[in-house]
N, CA, C and O atoms as a MOPAC input file, in Angstrom:
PM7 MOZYME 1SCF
protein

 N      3.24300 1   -43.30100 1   -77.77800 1
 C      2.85900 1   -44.16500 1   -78.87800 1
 C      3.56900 1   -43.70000 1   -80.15600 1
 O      3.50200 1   -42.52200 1   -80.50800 1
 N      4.28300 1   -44.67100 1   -80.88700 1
 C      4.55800 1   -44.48700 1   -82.05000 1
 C      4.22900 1   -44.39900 1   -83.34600 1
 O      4.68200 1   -45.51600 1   -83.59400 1
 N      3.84800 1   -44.05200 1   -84.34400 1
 C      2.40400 1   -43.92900 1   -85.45800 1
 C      3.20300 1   -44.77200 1   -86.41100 1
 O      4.31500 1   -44.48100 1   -86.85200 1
 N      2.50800 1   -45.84700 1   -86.67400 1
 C      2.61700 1   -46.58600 1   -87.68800 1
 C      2.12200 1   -46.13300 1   -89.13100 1
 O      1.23000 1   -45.31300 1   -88.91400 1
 N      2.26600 1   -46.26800 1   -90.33700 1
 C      1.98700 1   -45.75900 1   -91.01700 1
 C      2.12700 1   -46.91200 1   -92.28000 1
 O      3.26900 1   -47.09600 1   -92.70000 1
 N      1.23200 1   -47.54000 1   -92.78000 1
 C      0.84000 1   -48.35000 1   -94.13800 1
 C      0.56800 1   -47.55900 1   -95.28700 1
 O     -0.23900 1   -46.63000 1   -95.30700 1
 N      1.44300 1   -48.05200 1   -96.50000 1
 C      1.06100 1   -47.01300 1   -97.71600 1
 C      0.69000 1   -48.71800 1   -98.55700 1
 O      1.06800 1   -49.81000 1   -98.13300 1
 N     -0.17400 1   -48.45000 1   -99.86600 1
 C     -0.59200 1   -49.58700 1  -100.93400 1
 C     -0.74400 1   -49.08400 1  -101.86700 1
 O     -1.15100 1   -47.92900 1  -101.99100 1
 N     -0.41700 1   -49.92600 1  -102.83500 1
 C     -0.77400 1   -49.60200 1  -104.35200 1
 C     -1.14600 1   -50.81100 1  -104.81600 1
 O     -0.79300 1   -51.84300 1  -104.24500 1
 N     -1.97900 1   -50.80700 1  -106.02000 1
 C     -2.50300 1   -51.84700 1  -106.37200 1
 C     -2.13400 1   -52.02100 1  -107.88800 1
 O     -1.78000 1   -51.02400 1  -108.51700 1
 N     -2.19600 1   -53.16700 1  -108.45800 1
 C     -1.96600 1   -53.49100 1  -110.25400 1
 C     -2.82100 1   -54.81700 1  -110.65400 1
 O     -3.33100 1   -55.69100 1  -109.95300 1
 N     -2.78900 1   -54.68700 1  -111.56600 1
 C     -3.98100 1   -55.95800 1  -112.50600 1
 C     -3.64000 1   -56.93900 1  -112.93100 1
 O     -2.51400 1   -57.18200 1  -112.49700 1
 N     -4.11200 1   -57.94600 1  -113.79200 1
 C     -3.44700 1   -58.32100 1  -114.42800 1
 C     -4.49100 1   -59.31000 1  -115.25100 1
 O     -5.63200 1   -59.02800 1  -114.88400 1
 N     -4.49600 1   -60.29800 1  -116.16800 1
 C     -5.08600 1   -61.38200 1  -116.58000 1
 C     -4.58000 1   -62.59800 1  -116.92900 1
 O     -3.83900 1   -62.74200 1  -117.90100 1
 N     -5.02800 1   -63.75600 1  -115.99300 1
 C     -4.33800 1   -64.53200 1  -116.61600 1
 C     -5.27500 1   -65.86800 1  -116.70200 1
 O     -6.24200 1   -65.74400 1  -115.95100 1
 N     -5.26300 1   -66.89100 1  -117.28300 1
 C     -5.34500 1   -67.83800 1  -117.37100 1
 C     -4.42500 1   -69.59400 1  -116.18700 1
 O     -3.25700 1   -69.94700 1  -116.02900 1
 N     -5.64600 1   -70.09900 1  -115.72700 1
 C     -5.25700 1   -70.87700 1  -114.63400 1
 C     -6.05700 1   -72.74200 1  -114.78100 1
 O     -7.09600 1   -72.95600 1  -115.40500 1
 N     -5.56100 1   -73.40900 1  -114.33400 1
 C     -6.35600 1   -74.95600 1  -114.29300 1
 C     -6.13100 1   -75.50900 1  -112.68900 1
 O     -5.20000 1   -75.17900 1  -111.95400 1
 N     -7.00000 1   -76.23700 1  -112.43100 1
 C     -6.19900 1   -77.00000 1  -110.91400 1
 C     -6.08800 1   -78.69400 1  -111.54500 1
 O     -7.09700 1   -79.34400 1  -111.27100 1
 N     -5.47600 1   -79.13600 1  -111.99600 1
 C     -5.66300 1   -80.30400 1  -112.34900 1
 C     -5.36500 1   -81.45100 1  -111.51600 1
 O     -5.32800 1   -82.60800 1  -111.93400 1
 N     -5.15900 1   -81.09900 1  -110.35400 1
 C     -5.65900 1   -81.77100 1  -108.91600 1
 C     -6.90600 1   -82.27800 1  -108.68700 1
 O     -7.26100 1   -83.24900 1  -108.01800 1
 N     -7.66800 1   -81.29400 1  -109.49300 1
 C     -9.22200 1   -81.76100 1  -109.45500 1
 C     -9.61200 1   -82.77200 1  -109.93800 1
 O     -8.95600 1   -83.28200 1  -110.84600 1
 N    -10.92000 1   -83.42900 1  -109.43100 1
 C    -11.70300 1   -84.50000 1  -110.18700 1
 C    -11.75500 1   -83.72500 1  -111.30700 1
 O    -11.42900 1   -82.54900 1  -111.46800 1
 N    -12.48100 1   -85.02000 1  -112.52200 1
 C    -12.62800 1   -85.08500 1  -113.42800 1
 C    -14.37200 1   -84.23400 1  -113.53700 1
 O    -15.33800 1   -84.43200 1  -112.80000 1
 N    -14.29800 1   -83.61900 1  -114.30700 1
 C    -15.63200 1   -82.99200 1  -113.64900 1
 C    -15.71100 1   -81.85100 1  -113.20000 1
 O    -16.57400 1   -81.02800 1  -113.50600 1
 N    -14.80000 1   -81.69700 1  -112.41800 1
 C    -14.93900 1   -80.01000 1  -111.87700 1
 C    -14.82700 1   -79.02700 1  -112.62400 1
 O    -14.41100 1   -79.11100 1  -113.77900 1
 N    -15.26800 1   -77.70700 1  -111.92800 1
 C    -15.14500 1   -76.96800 1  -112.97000 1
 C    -13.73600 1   -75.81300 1  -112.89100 1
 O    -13.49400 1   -74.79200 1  -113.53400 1
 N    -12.92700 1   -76.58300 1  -111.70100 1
 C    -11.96900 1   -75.76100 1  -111.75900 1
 C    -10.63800 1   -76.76500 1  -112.39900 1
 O     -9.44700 1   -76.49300 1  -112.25200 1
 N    -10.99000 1   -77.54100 1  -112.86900 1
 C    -10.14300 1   -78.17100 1  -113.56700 1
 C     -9.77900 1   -77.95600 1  -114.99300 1
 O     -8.67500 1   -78.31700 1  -115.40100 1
 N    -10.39500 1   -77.55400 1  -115.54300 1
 C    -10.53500 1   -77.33700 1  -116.97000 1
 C     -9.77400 1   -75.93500 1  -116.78200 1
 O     -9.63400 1   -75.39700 1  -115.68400 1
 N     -9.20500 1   -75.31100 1  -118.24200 1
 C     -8.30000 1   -74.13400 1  -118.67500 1
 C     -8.95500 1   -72.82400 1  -118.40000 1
 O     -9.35900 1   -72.45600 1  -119.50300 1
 N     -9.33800 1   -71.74300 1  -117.33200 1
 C     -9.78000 1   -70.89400 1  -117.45600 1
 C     -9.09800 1   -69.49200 1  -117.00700 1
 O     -7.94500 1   -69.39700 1  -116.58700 1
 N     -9.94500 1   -68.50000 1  -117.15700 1
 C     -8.90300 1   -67.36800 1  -117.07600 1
 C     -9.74900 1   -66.15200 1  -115.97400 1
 O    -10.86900 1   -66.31300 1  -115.48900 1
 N     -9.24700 1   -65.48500 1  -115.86400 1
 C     -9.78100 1   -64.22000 1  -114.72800 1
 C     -9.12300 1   -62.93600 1  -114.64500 1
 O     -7.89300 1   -62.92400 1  -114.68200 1
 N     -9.67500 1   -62.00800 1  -114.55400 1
 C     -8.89300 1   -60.50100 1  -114.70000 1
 C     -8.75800 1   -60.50600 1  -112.77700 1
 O     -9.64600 1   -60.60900 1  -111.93100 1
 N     -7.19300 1   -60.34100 1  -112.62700 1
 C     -7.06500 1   -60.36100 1  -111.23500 1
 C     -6.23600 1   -58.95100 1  -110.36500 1
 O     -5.15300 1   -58.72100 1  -110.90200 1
 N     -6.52800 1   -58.03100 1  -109.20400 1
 C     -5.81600 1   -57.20100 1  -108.65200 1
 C     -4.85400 1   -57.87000 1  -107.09600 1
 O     -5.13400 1   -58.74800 1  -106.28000 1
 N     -3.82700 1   -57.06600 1  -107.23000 1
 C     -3.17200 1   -57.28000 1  -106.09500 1
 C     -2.93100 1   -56.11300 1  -106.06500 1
 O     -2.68100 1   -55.33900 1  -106.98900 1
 N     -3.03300 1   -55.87500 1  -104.47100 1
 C     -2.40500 1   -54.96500 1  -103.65500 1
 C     -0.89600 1   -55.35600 1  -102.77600 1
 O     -0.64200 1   -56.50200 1  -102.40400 1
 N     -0.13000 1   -54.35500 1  -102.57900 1
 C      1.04800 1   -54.45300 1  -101.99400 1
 C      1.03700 1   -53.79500 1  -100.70400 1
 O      0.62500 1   -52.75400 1  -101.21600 1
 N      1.11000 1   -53.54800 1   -99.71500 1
 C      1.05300 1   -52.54600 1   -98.17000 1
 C      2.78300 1   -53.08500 1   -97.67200 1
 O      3.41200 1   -54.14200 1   -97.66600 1
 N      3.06600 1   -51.42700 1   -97.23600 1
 C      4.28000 1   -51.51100 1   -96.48000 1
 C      4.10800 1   -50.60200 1   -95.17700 1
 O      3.83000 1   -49.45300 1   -94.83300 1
 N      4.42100 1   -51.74700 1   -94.72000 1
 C      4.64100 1   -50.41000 1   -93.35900 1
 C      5.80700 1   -50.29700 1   -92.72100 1
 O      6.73900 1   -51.06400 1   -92.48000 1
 N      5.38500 1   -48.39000 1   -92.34000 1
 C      6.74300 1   -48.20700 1   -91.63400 1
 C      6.52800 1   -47.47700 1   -90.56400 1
 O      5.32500 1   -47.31700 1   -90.35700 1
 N      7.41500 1   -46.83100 1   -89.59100 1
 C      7.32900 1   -46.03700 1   -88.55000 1
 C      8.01700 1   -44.68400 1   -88.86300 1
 O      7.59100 1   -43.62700 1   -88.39700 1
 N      8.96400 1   -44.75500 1   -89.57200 1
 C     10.36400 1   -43.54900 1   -89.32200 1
 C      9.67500 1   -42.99900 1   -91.08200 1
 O      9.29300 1   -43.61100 1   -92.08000 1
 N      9.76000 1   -42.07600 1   -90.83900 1
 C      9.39000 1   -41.38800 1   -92.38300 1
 C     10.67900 1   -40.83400 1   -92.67900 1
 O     11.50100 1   -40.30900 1   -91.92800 1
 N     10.69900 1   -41.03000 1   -93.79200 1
 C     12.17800 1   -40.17700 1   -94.41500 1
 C     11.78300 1   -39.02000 1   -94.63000 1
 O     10.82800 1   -38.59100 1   -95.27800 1
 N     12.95100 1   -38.30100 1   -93.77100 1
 C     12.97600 1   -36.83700 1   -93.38400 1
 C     13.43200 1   -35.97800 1   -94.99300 1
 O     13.19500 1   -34.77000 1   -95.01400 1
 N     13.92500 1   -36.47300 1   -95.99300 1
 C     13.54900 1   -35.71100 1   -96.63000 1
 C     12.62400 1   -35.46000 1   -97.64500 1
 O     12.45500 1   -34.52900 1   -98.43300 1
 N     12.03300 1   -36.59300 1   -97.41500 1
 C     10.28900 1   -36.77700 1   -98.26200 1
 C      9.28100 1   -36.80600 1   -97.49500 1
 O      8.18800 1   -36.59100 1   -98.01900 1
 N      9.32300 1   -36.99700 1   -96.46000 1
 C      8.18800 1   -37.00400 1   -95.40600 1
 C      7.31400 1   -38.32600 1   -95.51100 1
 O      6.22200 1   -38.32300 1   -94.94200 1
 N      7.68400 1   -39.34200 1   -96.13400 1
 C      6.97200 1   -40.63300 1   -96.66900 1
 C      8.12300 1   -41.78600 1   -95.99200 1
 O      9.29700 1   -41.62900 1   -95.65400 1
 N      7.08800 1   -43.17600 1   -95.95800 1
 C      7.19000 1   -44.63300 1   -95.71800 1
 C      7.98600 1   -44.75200 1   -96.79500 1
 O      9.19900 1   -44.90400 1   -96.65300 1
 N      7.50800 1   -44.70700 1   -97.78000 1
 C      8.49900 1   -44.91000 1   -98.95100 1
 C      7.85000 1   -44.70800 1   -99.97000 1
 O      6.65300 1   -44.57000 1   -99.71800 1
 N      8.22800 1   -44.59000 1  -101.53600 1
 C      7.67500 1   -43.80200 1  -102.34200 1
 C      7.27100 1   -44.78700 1  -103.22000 1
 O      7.68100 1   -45.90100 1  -103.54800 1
 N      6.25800 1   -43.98900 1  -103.53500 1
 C      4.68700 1   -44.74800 1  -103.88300 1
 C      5.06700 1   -45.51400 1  -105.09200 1
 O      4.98000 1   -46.66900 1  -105.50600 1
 N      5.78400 1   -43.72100 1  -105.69400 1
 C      6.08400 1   -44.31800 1  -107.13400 1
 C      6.92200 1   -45.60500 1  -107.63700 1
 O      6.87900 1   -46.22500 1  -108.70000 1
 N      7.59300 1   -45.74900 1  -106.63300 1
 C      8.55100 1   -47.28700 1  -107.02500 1
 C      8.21800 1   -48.25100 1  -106.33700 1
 O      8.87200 1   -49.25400 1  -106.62200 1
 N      7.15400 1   -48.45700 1  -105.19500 1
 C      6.23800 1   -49.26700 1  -104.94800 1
 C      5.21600 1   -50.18500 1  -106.10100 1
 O      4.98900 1   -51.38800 1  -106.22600 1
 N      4.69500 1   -48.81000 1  -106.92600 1
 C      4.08900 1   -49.21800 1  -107.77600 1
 C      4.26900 1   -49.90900 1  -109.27100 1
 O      3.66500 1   -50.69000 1  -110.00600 1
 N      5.64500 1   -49.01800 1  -109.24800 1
 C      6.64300 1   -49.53200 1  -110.67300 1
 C      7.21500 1   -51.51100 1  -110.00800 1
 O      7.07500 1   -52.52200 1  -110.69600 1
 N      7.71800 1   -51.47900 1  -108.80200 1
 C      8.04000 1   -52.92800 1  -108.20600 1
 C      6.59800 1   -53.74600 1  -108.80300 1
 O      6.54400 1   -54.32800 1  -109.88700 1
 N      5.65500 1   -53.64800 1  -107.97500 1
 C      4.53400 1   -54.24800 1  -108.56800 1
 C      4.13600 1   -54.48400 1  -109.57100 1
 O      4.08300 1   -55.68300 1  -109.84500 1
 N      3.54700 1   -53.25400 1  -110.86800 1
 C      3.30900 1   -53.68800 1  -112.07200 1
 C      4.15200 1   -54.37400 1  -112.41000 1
 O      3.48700 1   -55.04100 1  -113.20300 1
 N      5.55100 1   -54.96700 1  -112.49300 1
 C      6.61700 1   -55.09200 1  -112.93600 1
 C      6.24900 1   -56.53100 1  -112.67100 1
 O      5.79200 1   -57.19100 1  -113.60400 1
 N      6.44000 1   -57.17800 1  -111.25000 1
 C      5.62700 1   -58.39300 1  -111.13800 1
 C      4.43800 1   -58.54000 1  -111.82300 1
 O      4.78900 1   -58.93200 1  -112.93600 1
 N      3.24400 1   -58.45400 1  -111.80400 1
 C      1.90800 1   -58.25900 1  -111.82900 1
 C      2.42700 1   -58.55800 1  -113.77100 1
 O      2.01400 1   -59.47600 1  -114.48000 1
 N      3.22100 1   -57.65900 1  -114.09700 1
 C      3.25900 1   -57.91600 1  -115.67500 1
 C      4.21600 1   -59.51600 1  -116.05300 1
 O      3.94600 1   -60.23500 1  -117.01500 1
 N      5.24900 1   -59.77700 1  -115.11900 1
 C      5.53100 1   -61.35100 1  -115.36600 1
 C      4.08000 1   -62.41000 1  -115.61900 1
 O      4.05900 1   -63.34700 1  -116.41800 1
 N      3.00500 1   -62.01700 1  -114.78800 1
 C      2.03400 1   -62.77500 1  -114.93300 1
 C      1.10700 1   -62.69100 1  -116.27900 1
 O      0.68000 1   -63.61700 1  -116.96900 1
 N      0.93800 1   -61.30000 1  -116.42700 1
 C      0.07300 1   -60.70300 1  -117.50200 1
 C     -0.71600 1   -61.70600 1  -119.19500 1
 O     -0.32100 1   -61.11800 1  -120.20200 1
 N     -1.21100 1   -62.37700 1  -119.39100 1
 C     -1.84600 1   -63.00100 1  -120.23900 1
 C     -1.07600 1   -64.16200 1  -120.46000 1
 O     -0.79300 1   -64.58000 1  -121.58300 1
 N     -0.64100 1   -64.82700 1  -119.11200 1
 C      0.27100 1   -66.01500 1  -119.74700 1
 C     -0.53300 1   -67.05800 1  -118.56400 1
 O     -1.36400 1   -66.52000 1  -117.83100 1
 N     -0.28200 1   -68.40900 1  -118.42400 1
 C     -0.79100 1   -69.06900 1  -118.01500 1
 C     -0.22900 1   -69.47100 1  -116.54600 1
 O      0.87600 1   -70.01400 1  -116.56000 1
 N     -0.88100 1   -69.26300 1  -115.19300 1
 C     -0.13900 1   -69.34900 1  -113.98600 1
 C      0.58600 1   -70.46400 1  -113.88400 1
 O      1.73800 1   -70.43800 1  -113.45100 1
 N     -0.15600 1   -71.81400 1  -114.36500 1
 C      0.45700 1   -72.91700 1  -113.86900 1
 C      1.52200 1   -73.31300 1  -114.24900 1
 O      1.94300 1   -74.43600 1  -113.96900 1
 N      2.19700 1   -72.40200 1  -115.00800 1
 C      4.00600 1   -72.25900 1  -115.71900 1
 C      4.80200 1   -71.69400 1  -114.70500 1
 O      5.99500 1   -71.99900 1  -114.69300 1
 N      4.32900 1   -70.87400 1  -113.79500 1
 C      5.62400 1   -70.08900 1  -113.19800 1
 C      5.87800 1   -71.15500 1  -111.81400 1
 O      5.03900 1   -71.69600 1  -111.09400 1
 N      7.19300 1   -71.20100 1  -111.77700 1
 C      7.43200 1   -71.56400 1  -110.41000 1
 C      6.82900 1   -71.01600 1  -109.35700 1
 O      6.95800 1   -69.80100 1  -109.20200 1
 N      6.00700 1   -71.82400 1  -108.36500 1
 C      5.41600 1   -71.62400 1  -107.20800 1
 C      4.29000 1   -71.19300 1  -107.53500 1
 O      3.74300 1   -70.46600 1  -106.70600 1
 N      3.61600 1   -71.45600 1  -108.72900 1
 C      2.01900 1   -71.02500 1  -109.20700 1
 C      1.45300 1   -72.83900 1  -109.47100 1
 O      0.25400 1   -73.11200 1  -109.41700 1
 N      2.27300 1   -73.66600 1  -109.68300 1
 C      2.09200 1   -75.06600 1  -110.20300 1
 C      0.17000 1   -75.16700 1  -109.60900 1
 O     -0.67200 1   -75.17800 1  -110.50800 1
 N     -0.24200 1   -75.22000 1  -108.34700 1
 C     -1.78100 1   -75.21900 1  -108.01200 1
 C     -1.63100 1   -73.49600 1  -107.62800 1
 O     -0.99200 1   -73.15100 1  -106.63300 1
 N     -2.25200 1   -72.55400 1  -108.48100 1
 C     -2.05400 1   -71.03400 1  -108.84400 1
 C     -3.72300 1   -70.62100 1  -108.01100 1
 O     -4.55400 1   -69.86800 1  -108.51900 1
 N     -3.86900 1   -71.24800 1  -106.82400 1
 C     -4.82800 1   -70.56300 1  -105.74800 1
 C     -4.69300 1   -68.74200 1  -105.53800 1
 O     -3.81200 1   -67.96500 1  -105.90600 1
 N     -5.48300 1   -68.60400 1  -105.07600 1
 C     -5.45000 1   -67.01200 1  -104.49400 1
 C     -3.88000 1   -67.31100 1  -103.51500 1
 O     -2.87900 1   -66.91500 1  -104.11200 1
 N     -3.71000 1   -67.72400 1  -102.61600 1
 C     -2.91400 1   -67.92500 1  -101.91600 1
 C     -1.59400 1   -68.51700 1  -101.90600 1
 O     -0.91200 1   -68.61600 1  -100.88600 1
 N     -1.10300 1   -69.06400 1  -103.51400 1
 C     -0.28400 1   -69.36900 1  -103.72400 1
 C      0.07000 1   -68.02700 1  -104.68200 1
 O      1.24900 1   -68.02600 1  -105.03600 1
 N     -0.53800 1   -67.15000 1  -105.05700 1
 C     -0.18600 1   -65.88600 1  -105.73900 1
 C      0.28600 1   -64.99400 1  -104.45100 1
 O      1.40800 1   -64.55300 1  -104.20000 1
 N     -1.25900 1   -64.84000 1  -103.52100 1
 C     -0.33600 1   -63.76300 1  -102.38900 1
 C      1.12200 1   -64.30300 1  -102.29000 1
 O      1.97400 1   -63.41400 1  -102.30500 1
 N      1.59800 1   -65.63200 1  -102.18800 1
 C      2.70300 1   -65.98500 1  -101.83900 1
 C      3.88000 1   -65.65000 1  -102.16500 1
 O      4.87900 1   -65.32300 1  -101.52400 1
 N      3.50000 1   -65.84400 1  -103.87300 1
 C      4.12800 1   -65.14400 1  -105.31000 1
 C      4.73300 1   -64.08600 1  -105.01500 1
 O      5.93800 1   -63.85300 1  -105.11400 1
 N      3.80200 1   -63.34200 1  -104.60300 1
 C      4.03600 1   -61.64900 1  -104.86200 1
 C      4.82300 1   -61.39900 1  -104.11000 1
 O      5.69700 1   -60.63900 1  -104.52800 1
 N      4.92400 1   -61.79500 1  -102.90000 1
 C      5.43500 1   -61.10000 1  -101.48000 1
 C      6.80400 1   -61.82500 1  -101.75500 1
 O      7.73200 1   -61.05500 1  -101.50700 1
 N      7.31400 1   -63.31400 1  -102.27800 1
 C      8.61000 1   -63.26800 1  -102.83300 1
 C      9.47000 1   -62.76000 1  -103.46900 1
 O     10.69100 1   -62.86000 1  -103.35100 1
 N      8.50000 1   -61.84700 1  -104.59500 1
 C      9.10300 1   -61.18700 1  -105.23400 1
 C      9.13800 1   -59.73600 1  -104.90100 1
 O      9.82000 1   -58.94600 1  -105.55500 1
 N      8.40500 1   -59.38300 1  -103.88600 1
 C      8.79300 1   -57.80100 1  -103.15000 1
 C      9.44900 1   -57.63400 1  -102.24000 1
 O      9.71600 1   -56.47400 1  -101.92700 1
 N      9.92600 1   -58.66500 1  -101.51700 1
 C     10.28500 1   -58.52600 1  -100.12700 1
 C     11.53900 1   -58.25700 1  -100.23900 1
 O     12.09700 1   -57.52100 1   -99.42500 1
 N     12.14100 1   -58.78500 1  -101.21100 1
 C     13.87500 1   -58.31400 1  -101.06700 1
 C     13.78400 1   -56.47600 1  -101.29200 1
 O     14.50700 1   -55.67700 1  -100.69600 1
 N     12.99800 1   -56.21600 1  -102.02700 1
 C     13.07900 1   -54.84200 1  -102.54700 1
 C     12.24200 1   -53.97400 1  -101.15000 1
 O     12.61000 1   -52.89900 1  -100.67500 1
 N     11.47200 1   -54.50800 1  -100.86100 1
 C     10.36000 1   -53.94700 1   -99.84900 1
 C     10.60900 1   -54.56800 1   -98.09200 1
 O      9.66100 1   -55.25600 1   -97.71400 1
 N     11.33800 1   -54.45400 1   -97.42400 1
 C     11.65700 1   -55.16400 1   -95.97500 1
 C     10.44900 1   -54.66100 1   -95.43900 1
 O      9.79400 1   -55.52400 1   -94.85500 1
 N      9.95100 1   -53.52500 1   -95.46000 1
 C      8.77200 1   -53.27200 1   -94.60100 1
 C      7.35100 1   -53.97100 1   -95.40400 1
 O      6.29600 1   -53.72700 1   -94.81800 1
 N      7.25000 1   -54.72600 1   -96.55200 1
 C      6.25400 1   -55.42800 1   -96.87000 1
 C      5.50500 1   -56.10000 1   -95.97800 1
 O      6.03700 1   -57.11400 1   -95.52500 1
 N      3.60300 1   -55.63100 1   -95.29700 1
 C      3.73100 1   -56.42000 1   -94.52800 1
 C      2.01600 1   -56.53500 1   -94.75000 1
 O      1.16800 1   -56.36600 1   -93.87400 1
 N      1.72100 1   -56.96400 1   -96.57400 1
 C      0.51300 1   -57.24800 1   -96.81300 1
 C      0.51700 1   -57.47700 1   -97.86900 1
 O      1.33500 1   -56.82100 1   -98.51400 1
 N     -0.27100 1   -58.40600 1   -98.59400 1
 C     -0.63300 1   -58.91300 1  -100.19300 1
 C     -1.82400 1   -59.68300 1   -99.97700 1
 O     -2.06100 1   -60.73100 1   -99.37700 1
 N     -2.75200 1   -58.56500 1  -100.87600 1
 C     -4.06300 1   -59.39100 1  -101.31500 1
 C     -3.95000 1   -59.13000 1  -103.02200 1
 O     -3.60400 1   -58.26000 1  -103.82200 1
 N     -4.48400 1   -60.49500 1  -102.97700 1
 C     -4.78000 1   -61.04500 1  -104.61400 1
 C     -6.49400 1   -61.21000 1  -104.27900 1
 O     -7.03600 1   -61.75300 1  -103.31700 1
 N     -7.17900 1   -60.42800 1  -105.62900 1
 C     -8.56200 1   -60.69800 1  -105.46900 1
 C     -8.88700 1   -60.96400 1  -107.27600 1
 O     -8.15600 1   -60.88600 1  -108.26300 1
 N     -9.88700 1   -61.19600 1  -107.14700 1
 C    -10.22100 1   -61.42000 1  -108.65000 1
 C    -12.10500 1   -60.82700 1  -108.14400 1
 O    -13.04000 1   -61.41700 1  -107.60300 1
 N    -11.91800 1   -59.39900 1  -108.68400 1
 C    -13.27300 1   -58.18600 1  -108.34300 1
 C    -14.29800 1   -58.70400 1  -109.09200 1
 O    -15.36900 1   -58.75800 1  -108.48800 1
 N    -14.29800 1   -59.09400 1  -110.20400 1
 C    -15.75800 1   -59.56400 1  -111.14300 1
 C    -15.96400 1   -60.60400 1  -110.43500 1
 O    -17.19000 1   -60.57100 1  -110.33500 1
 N    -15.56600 1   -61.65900 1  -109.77700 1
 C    -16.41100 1   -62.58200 1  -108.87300 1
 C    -16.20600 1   -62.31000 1  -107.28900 1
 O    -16.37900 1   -63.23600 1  -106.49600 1
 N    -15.88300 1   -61.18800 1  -106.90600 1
 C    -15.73700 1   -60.92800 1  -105.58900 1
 C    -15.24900 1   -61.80000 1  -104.45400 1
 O    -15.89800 1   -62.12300 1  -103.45900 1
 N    -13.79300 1   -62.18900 1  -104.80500 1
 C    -13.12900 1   -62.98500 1  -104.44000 1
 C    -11.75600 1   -62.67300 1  -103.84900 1
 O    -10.94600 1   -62.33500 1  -104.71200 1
 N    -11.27600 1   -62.69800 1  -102.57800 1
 C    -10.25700 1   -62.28600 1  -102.42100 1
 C     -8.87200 1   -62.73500 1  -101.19700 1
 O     -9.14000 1   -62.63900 1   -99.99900 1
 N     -8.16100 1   -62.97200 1  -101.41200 1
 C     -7.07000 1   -63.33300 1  -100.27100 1
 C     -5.93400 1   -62.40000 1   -99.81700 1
 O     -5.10200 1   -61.98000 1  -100.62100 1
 N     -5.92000 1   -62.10000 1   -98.56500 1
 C     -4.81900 1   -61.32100 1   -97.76400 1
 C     -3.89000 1   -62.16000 1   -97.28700 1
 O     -4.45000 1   -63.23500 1   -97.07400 1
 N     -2.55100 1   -62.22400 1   -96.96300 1
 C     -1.59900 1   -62.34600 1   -96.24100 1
 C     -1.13100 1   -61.57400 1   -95.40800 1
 O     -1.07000 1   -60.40700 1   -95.79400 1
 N     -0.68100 1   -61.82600 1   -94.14700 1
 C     -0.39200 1   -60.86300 1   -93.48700 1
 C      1.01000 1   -61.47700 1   -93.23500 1
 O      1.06600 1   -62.62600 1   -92.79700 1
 N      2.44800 1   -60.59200 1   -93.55400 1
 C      3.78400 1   -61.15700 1   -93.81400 1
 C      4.00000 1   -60.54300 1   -92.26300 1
 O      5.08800 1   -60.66000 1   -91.69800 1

C-alpha cells in the first residue's frame, strides 16, 4: 500500500452577494454580505525528499490568501464565474484559480461558520 497524504490550509474572507434570480421577495435576493472560509487540500503520494512534505504549506497558503483576497470586501456578483456566487460556484472559483499552481489539488470547501454552512468539492 502506498500512503497518501492530504495537507490544507484555510483563509477568510468577506464579502457581499445577491441572487437576483430570485423572486421578488426572497430573502436571498436583496444585497447581503457574510464572513466566509475556504479550505484548499492537496494530495500527494511521493514526498519531496528534501523536505519530507506534499508540498509546502507556506505557499499553499500564500496561493490561497492571495485568491481569498481578490474576493475580500468587494461584491461576488462582479467576478467572472461568481455572476449566481452560491457556495458552489465559489468552490468552483477557487479550484480555477489553484489548480494551475496546485496539480495535486484535490479539495475546496467554501463555508460561511456563523451560519454553519458549507460546500466541498471533490476535484
Amino acid at each position: 500500500m502506498t500512503p497518501r497524504f492530504e495537507i490544507t490550509k484555510a483563509a477568510t474572507f468577506d464579502a457581499a452577494h445577491h441572487f437576483p434570480t430570485e423572486p421578488e421577495g426572497s430573502p436571498y435576493r436583496g444585497l447581503h454580505g457574510h464572513s466566509f472560509m475556504v479550505e484548499a487540500t492537496v494530495r500527494g503520494e511521493a514526498l519531496d525528499e528534501a523536505h519530507g512534505w506534499v508540498a509546502d504549506l507556506g505557499a499553499l497558503e500564500a496561493a490561497l490568501k492571495a485568491a481569498a483576497a481578490e474576493l475580500d470586501h468587494g461584491l461576488l456578483n462582479e467576478k467572472p464565474g461568481l455572476e449566481l456566487p452560491s457556495l458552489e460556484h465559489l468552490c468552483l472559483w477557487f479550484a480555477r484559480r489553484l489548480r494551475p499552481e496546485w496539480p495535486g489539488l484535490c479539495r475546496v470547501a467554501v463555508s460561511r461558520p456563523t451560519i454553519h454552512e458549507r460546500c466541498v468539492v471533490d476535484l
